[in-house]
Structure formats: structure tokens, C-alpha cells
C-alpha atoms as a printed R data frame, in Angstrom:
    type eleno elety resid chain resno       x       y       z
1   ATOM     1    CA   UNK     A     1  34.696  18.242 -16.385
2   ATOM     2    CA   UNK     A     2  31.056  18.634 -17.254
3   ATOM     3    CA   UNK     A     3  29.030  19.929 -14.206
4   ATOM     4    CA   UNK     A     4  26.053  18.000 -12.839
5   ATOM     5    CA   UNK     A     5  22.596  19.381 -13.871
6   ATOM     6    CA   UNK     A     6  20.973  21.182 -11.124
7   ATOM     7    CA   UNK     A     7  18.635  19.749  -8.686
8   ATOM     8    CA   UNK     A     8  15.119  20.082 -10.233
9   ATOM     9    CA   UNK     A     9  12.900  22.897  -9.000
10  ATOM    10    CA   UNK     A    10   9.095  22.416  -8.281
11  ATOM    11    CA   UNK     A    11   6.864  25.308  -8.738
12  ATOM    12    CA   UNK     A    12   3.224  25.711  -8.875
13  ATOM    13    CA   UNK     A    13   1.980  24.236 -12.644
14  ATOM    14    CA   UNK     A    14   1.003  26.817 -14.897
15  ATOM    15    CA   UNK     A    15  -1.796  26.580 -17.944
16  ATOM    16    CA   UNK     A    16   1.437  27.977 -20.267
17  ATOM    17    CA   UNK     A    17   3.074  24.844 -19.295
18  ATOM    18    CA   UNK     A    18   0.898  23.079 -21.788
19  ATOM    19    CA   UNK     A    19   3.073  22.126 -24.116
20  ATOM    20    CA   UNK     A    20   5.641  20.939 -22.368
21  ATOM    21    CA   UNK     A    21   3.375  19.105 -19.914
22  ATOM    22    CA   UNK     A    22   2.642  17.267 -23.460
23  ATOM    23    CA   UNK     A    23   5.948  16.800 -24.220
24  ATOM    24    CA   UNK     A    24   6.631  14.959 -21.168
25  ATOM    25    CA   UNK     A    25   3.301  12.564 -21.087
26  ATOM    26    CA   UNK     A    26   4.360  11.437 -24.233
27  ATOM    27    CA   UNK     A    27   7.670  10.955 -23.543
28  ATOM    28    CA   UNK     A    28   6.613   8.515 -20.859
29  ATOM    29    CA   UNK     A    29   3.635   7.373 -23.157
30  ATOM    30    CA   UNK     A    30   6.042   6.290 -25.968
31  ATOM    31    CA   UNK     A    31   7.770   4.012 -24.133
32  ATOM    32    CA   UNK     A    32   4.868   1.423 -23.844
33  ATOM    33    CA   UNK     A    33   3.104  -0.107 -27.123
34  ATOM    34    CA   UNK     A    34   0.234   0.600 -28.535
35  ATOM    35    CA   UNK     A    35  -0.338   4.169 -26.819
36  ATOM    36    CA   UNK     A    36  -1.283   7.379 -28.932
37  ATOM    37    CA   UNK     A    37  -1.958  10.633 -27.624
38  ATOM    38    CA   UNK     A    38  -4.411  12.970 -29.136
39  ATOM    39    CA   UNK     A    39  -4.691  16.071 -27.000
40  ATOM    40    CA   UNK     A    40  -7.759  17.679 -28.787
41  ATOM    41    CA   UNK     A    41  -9.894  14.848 -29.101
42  ATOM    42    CA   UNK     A    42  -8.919  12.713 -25.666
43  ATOM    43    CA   UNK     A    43  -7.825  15.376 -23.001
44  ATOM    44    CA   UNK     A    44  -7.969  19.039 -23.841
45  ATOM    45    CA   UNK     A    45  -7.985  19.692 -20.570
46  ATOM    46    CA   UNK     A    46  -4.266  19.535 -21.072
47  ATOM    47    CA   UNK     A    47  -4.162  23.040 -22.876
48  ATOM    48    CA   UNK     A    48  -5.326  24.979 -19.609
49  ATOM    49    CA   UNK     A    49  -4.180  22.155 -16.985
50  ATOM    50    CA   UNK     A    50  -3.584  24.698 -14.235
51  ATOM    51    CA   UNK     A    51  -7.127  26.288 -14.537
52  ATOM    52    CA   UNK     A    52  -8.255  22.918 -14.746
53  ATOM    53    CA   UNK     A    53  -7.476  21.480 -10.736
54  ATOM    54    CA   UNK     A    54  -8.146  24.702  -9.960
55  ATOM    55    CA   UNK     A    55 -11.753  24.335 -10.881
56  ATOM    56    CA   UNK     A    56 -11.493  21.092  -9.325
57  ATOM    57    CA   UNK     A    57 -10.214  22.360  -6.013
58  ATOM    58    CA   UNK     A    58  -6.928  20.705  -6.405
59  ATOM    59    CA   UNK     A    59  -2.958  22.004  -7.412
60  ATOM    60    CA   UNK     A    60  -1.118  21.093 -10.124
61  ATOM    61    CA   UNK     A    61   2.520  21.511  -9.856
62  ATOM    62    CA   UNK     A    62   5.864  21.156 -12.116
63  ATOM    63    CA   UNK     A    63   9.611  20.213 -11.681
64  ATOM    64    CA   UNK     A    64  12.261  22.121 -13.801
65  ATOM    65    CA   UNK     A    65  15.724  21.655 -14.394
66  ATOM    66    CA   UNK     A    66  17.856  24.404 -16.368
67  ATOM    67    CA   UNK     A    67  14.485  25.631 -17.586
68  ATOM    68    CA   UNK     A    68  13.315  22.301 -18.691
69  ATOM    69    CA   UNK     A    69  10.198  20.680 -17.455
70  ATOM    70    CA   UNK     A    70  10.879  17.615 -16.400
71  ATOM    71    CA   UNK     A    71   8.179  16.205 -13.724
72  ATOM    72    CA   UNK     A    72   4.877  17.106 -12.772
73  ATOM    73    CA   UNK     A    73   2.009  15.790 -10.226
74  ATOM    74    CA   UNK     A    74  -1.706  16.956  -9.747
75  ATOM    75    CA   UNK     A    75  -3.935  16.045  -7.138
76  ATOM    76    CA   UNK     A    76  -7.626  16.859  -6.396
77  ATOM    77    CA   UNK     A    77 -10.593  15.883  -4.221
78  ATOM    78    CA   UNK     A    78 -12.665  12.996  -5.916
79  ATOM    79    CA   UNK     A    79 -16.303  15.159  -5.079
80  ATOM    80    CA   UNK     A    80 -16.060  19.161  -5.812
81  ATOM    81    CA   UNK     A    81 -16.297  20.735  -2.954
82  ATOM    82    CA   UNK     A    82 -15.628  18.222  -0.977
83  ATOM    83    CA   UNK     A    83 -12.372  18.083   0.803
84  ATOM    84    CA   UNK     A    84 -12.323  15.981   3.503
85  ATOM    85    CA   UNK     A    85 -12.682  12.337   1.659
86  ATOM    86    CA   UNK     A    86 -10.729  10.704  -0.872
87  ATOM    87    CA   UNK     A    87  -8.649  12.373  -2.944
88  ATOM    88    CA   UNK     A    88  -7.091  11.502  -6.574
89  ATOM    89    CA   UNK     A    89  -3.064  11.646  -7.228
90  ATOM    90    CA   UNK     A    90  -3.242  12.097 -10.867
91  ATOM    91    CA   UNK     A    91  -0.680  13.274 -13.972
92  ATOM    92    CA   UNK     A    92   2.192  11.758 -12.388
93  ATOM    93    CA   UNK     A    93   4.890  11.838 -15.100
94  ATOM    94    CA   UNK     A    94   9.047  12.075 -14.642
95  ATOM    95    CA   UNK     A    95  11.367  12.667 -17.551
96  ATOM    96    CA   UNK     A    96  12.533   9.050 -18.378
97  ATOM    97    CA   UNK     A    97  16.263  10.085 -18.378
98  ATOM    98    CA   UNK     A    98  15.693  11.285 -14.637
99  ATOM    99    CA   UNK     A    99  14.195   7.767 -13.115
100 ATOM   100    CA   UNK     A   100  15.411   6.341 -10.417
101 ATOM   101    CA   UNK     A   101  16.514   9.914  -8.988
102 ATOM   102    CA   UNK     A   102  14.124  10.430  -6.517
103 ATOM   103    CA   UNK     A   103  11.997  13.154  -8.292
104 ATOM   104    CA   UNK     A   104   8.656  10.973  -8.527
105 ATOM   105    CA   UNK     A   105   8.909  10.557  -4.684
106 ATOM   106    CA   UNK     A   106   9.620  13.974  -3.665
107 ATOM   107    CA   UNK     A   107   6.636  15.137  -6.136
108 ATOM   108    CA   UNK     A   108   4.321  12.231  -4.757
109 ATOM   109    CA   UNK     A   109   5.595  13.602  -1.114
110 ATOM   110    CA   UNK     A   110   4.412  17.516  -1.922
111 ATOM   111    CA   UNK     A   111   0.678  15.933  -3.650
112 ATOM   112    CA   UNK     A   112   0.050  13.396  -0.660
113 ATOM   113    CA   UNK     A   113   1.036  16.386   1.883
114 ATOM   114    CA   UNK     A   114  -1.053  18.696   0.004
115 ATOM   115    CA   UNK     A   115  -4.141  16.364  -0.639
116 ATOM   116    CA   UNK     A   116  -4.006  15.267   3.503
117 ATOM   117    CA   UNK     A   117  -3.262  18.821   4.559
118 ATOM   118    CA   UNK     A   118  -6.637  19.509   3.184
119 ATOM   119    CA   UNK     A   119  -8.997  16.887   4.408
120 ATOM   120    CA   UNK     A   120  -7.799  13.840   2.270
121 ATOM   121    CA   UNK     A   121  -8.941  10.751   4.437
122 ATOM   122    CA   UNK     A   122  -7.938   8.348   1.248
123 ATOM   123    CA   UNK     A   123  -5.562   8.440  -1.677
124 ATOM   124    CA   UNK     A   124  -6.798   6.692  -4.931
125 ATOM   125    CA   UNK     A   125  -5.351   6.614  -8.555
126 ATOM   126    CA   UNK     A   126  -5.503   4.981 -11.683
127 ATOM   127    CA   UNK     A   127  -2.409   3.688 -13.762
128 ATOM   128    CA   UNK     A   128  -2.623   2.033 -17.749
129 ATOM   129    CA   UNK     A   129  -2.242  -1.941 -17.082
130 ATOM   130    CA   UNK     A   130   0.682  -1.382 -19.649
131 ATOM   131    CA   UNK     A   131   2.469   0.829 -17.466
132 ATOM   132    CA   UNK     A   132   4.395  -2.147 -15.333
133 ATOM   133    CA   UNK     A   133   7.312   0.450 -13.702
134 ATOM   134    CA   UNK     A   134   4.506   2.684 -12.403
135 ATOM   135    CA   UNK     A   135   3.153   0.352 -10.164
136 ATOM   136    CA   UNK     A   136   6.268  -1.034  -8.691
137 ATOM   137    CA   UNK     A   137   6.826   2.430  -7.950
138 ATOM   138    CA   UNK     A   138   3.016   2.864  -6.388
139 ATOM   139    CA   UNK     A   139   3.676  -0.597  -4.638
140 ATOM   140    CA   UNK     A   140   6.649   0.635  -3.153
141 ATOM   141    CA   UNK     A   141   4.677   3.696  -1.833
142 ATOM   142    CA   UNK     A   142   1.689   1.748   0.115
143 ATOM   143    CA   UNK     A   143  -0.969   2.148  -2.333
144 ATOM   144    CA   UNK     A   144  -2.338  -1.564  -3.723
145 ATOM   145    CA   UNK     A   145  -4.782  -2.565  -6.079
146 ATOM   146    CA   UNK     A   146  -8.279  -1.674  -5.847
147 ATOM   147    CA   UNK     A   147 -11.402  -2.602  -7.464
148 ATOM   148    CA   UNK     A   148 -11.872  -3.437 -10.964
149 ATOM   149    CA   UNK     A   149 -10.340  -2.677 -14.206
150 ATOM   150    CA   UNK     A   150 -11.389   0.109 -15.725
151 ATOM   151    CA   UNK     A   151 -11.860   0.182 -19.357
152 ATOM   152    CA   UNK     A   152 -11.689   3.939 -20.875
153 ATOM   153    CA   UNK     A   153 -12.624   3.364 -24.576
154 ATOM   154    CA   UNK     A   154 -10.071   5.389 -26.234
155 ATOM   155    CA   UNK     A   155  -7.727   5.175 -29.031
156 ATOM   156    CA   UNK     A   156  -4.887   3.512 -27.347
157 ATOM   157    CA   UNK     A   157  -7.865   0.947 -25.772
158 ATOM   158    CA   UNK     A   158  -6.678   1.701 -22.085
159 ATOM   159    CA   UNK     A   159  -7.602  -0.406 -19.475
160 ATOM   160    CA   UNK     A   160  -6.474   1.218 -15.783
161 ATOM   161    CA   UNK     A   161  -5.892  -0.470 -12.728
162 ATOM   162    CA   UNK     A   162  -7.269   1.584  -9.695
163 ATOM   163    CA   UNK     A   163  -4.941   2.066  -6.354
164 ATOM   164    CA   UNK     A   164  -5.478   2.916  -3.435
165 ATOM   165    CA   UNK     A   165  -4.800   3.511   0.306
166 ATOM   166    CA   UNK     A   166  -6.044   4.919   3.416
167 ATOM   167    CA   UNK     A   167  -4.198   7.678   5.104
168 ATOM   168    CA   UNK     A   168  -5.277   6.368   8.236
169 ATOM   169    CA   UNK     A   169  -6.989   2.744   8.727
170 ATOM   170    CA   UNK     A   170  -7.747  -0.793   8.363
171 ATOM   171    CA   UNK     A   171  -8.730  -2.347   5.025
172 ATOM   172    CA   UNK     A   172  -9.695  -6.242   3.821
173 ATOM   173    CA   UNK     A   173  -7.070  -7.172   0.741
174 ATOM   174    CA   UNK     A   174  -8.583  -9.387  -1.933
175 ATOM   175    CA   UNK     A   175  -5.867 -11.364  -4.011
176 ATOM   176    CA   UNK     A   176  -5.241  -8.839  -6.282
177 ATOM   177    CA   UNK     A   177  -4.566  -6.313  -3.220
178 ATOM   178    CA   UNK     A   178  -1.974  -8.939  -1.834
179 ATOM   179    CA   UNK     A   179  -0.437  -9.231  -4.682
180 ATOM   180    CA   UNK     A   180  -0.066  -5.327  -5.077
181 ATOM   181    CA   UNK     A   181   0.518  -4.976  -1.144
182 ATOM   182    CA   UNK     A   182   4.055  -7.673  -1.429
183 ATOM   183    CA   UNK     A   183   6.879  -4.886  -1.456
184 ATOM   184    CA   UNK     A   184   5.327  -3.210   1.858
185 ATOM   185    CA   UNK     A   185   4.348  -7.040   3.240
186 ATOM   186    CA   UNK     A   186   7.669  -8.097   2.857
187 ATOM   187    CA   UNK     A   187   9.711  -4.894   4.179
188 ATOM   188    CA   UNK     A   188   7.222  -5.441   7.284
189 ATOM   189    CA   UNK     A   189   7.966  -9.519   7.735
190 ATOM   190    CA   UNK     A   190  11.935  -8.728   7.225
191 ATOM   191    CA   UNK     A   191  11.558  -6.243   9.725
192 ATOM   192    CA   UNK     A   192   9.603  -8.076  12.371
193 ATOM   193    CA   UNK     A   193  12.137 -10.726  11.715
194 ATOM   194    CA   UNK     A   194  15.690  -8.934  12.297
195 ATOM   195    CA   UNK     A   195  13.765  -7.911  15.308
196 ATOM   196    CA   UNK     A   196  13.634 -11.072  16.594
197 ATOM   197    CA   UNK     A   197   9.509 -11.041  16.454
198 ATOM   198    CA   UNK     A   198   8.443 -14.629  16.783
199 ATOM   199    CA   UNK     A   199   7.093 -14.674  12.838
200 ATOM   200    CA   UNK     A   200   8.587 -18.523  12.656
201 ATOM   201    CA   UNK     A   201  11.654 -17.285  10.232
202 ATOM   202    CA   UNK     A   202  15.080 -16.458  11.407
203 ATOM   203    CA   UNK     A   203  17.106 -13.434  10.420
204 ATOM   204    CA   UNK     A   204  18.779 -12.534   7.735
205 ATOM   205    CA   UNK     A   205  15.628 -13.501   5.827
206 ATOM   206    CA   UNK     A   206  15.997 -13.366   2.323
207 ATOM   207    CA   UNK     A   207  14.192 -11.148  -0.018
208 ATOM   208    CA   UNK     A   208  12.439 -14.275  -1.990
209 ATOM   209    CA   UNK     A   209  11.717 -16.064   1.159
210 ATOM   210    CA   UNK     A   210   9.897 -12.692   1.691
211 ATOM   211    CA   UNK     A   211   8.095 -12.253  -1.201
212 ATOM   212    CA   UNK     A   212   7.184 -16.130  -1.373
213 ATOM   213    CA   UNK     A   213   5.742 -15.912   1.413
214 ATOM   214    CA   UNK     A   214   3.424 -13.511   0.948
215 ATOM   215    CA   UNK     A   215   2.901 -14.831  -2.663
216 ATOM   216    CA   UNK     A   216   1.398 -18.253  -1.354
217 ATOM   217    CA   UNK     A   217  -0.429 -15.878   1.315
218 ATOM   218    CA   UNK     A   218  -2.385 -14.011  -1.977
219 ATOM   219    CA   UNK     A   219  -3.194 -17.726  -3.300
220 ATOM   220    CA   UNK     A   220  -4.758 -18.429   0.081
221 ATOM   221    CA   UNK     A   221  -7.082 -15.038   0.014
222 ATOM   222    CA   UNK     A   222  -7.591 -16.272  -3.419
223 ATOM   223    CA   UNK     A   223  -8.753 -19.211  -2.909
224 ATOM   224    CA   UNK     A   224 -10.939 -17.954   0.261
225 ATOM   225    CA   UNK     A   225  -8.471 -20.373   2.591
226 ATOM   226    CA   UNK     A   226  -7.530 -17.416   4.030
227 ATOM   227    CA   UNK     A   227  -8.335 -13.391   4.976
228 ATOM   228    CA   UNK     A   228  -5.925 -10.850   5.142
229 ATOM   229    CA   UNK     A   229  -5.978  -7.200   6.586
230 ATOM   230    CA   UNK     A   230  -3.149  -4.283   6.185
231 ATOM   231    CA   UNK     A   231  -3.028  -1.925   8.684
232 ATOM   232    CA   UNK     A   232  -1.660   2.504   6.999
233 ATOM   233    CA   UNK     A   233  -0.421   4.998   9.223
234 ATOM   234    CA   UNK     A   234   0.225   8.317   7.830
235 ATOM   235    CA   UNK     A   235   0.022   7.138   4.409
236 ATOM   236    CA   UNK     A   236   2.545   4.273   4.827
237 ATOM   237    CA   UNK     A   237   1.214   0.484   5.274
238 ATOM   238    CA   UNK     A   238   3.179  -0.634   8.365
239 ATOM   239    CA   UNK     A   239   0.860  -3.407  10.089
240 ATOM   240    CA   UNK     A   240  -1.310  -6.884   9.121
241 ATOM   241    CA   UNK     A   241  -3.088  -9.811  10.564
242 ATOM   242    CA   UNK     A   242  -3.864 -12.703   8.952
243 ATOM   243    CA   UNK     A   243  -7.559 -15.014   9.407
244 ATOM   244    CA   UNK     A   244  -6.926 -18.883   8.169
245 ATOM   245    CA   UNK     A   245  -9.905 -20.516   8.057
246 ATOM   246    CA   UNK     A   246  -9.628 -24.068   9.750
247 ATOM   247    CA   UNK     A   247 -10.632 -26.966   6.484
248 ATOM   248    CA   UNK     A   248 -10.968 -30.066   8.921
249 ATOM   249    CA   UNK     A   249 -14.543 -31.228   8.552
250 ATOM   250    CA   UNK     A   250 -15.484 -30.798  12.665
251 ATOM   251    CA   UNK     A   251 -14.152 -27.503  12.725
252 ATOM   252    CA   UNK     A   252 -16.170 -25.175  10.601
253 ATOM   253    CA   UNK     A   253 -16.609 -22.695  13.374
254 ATOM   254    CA   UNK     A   254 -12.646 -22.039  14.243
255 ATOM   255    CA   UNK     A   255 -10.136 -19.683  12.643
256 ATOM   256    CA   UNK     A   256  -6.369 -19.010  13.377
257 ATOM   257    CA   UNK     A   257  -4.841 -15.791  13.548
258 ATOM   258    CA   UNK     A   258  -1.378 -15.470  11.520
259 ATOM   259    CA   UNK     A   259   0.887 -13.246  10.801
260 ATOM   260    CA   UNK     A   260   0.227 -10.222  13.711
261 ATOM   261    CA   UNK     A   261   2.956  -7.629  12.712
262 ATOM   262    CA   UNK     A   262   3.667  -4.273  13.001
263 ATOM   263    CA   UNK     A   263   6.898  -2.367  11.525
264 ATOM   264    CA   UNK     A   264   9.069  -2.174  14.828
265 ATOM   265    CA   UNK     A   265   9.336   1.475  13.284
266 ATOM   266    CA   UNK     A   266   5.961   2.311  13.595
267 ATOM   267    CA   UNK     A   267   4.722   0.591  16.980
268 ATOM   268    CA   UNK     A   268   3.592   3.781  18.751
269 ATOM   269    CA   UNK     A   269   0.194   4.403  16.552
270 ATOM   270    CA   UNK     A   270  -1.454   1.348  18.440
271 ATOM   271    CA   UNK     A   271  -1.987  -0.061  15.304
272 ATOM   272    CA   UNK     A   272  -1.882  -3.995  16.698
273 ATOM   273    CA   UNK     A   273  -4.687  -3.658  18.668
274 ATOM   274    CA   UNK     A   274  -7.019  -2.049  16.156
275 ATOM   275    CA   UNK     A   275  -5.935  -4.854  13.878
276 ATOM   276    CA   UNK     A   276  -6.574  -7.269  15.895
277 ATOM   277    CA   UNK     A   277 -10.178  -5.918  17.195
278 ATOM   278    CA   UNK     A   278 -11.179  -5.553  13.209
279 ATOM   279    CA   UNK     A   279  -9.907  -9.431  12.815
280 ATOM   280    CA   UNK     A   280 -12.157 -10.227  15.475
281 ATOM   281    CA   UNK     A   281 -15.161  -8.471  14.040
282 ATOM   282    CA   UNK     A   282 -14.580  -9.928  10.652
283 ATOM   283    CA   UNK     A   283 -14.304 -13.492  12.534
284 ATOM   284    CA   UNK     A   284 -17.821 -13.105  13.769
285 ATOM   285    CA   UNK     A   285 -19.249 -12.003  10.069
286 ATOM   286    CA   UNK     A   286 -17.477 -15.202   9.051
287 ATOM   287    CA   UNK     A   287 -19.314 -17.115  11.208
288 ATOM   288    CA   UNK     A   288 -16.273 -18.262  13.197
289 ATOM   289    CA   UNK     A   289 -17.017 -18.336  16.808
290 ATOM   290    CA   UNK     A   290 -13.410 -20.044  18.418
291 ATOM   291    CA   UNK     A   291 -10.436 -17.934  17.495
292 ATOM   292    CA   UNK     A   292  -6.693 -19.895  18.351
293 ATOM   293    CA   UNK     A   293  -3.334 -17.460  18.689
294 ATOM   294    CA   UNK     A   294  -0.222 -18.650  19.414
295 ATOM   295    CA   UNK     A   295   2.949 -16.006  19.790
296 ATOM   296    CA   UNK     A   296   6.312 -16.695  21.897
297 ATOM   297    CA   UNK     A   297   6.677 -15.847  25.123
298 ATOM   298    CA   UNK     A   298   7.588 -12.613  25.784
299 ATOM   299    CA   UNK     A   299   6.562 -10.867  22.625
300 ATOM   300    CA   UNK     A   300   3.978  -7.946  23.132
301 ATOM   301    CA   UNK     A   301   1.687 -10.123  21.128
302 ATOM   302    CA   UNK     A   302   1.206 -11.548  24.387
303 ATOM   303    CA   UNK     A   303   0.160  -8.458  26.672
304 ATOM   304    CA   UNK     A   304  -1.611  -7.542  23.515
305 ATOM   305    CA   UNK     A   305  -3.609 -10.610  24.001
306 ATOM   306    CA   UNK     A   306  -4.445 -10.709  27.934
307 ATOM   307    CA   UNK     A   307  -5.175  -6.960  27.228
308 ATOM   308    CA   UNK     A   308  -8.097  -7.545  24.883
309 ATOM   309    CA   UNK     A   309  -9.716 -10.507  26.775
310 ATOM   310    CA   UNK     A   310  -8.101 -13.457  24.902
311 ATOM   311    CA   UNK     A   311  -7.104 -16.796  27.374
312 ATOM   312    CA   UNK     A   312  -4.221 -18.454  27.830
313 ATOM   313    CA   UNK     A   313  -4.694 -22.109  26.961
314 ATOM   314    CA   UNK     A   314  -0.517 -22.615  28.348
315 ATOM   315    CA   UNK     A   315   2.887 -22.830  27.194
316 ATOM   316    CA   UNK     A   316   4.725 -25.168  24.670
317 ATOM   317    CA   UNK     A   317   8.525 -24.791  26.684
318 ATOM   318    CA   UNK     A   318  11.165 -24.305  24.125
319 ATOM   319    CA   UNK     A   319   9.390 -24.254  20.875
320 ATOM   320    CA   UNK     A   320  10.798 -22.093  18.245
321 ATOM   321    CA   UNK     A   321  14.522 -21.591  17.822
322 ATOM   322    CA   UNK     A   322  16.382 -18.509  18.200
323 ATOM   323    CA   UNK     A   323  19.245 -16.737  16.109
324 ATOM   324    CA   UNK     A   324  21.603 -17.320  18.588
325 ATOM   325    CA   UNK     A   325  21.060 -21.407  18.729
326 ATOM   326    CA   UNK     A   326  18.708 -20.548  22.101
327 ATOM   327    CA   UNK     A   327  15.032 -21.820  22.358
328 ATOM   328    CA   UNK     A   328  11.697 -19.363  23.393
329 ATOM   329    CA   UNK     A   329   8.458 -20.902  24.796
330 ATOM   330    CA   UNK     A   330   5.208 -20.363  22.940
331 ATOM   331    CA   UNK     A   331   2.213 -19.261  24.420
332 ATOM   332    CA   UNK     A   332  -1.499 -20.682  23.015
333 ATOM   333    CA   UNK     A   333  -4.691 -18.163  23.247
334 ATOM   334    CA   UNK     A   334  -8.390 -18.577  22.403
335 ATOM   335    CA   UNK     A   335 -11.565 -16.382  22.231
336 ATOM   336    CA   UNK     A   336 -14.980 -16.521  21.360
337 ATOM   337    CA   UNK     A   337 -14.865 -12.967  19.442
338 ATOM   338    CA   UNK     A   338 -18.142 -11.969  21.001
């Protein structure tokens, strides 16, 4: 019986690493068309990559398994000298024959740890447009599309798509950020929903039910129908809040909040609240002066909302259906945000 190869080992990257840091960029670089590598010309910063963070106050570090180098990560503050602010995740490269085993999230683990140990207050990146598995993994880890594409002017005529994420915070998604933002969206929503949140879907929800729902939620931010905020703690996006802007002709000045949820998991940062104070404030910038909430009776949503000043308008008796054939009562809010 052939043993298993050992569990890789991470150490501290080393500038003698070089070429086999090379090795492994372009054995993730080959996969994808139309990508050349040209160490001396494009990145010779690869021949002394250790000395290289370390002039940038960052760490570079490498995985090994039986003595072969088969993962690595870097990360650095964006300004020199300048730790606490965003920081870059950058070099993230896994041996293709070990993906799917876990090593690109343990080594994203040690760079985020490092990076927010240190000051990091944001997390940013920047992938090839070509490189599609990348950002389902980057997706899958919180970070979503931000800003434009960047064009590098380089052999392989890269164009990069920048993510990003707070550690700690609130942040506006555009449609290309809801797009991005769908895996985390929809692991929130399914949730919410096997927690019997009132979120007007019964459980099991289905994965595509998930992610069409949030799909047609992008085409509203998209076309400006609607606004949506996501909610990080520690890293991890775990809450959002949804604006739609009312279209009827005599109500240019009202908005309705959607889509208030926070991963049952993660309830105990008081994220809600902050989300729904920064929906409010963006309401007002809107020019929307009449806010409408509606939330079933019962569901914190509702302290949340007597809480922070909102009034109750009354209750719609047995209005949304439960899982178990029973019917819940809805309760209507408004505020003027103010």
C-alpha cells in the first residue's frame, strides 16, 4: 500500500526559494491561455522574494511536502510604514495536484492573521480576469469585487480584478460587488432561513433559489432600483440590508428596507443595528425621507426596530406561512431617517 504524502509544512519563505517559488507560479500560470512568465524582465523581485516583503514590512511564507514546495502566500501593508490600514494578500499560489485540500485556506488563514495581527483594518488583492477558480475561491472567503479593472501592460496583456473586504465594517456593493458577494449572500439567506427568520422563503431552500435570488438582487443595484450593503466581522461577511427605491410616480421620497439578515452564527457583534443605522444614513443622502419595514412578529427585527426609534404602523394577523403549515403575523414600521 502506498502511504499518503505528508501533511504540508509552512515555514517562513526564503529568497533561496526562488526557483521553486517559479516553478510553482507557472505551474498555476500554465493552466490559463495566453499567460507567459518572464522573471527578469516582468518580476525580478521573484529572485530575492523574501528580502523583498521584508523591505515592504510584510512576510512571505512557503508550504512543503517531502521537501517539495508546494504553496506559498505573501502579504504586506499597502503604504510602507504604515501598518494599521489596508493591507495586500498577494502571491497566492497552490500546487494544482493539491486543490481542493485545504492548503490555500490554511495559508490565506496564517496571511489574514498575520496582516490583522499587525494593524490591517482592510484586506485587498488583485487576481488575472483569466484566473476564474481563484475567485470562487476569494468569493468563498468574503472578499468581493472592487473597483475597476486594472490593466498591467505586460506580455501576457493582464487585466486584474481588485478584491476586497473590511476586517471590520459596513460597505455599499455596486453590481459587480453583488455579483462577487453571492456565495457569502446566499450561505447568509439559507441560514436565516433554516432558522426560521421571516426572509419570505421556507426551509430547505435550495442552493439556486439562493443564488437567484441574489442574482436578480445585483440586476436591481445595477440598474439603481435598488442599494445594497454587506455587513464583515472578523474578516468574514455575515450581515446585509437591502434599500429598494419605491418607482410609483407620487412616491419619490419613500424607500423599503429588504433583506435585514445576519448569520444566526454571528448575531453577538451587533452587526444589525449598525446596518441598519448606515441604511438610514444612506436613505437621507438619497433623498428618501419615509422609510417602510415590515418583519414577522416576533423576530428581533422587531425589538431591533422599536429600539432605534422606528413606529409601528400595526399588524397584518397571519401573514406569512410557516414550515410547519402554521401562520406568523407581520408587523409594518416607518421612519423619517432624520
Amino acid at each position: 500500500m502506498t502511504a499518503a504524502p505528508a501533511a504540508p509544512n509552512v515555514r517562513t519563505g526564503r529568497d533561496s526559494d526562488a526557483e521553486a517559488f517559479i516553478a510553482l507560479i507557472w505551474a498555476c500560470w500554465s493552466r490559463y491561455p495566453g499567460i507567459h512568465l518572464d522573471v527578469d524582465a516582468e518580476m525580478p523581485e521573484l529572485r530575492a522574494l523574501a528580502s523583498y516583503y521584508a523591505a515592504k514590512g510584510g512576510r512571505l511564507w512557503a508550504a512543503e511536502t517531502d521537501g517539495r514546495l508546494v504553496g506559498m502566500i505573501a502579504t504586506c501593508p499597502l503604504d510602507l510604514g504604515v501598518a494599521s490600514g489596508p493591507w495586500e494578500i498577494c502571491r497566492v499560489y497552490v500546487d494544482p495536484l493539491l486543490h481542493g485540500a485545504g492548503l490555500g485556506h490554511a495559508l490565506l488563514d496564517l496571511a489574514e492573521a498575520h496582516a490583522i495581527s499587525a494593524g490591517a483594518t482592510r484586506l485587498v488583492l488583485w487576481t488575472d480576469t483569466r484566473f476564474d477558480r481563484a475567485h470562487r475561491f476569494y468569493e468563498k472567503r468574503s472578499y468581493v469585487r472592487s473597483g475597476p479593472v486594472r490593466v498591467l501592460h505586460d506580455i501576457s496583456n493582464s487585466l486584474e480584478y481588485a478584491y476586497a473586504k473590511p476586517v471590520d465594517g459596513i460597505e455599499a456593493l455596486d453590481a459587480a460587488g453583488a455579483l462577487s458577494a453571492i456565495p457569502r449572500l446566499s450561505a447568509i439567506l439559507t441560514a436565516c432561513v433554516e432558522a426560521e427568520t421571516g426572509v419570505c422563503f421556507l426551509p430547505p431552500l435550495a442552493p439556486d433559489a439562493a443564488r437567484d435570488f441574489w442574482r436578480e438582487t445585483a440586476r436591481d443595484v445595477a440598474a439603481g432600483k435598488q442599494r445594497l450593503l454587506a455587513g464583515w466581522a472578523g474578516g468574514v461577511l455575515v450581515g446585509t440590508v437591502g434599500l429598494a427605491f419605491a418607482v410609483a410616480q407620487n412616491q419619490p421620497h419613500r424607500a423599503d428596507v429588504t433583506k435585514l439578515l445576519v448569520d444566526p452564527a454571528a448575531r453577538e457583534h451587533g452587526l444589525a443595528p449598525r446596518l441598519l443605522a448606515r441604511l438610514e444614513a444612506d436613505a437621507r443622502l438619497a433623498g428618501r425621507t419615509l422609510l417602510l419595514l415590515e418583519t414577522r412578529a416576533g423576530d428581533p427585527t422587531e425589538a431591533l426596530c422599536q429600539s432605534m426609534g422606528w413606529h409601528a404602523v400595526g399588524v397584518v394577523p397571519g401573514n406569512v406561512l410557516r414550515s410547519d403549515g402554521m401562520f406568523d403575523d407581520t408587523c409594518v414600521f416607518w421612519k423619517r431617517p432624520g
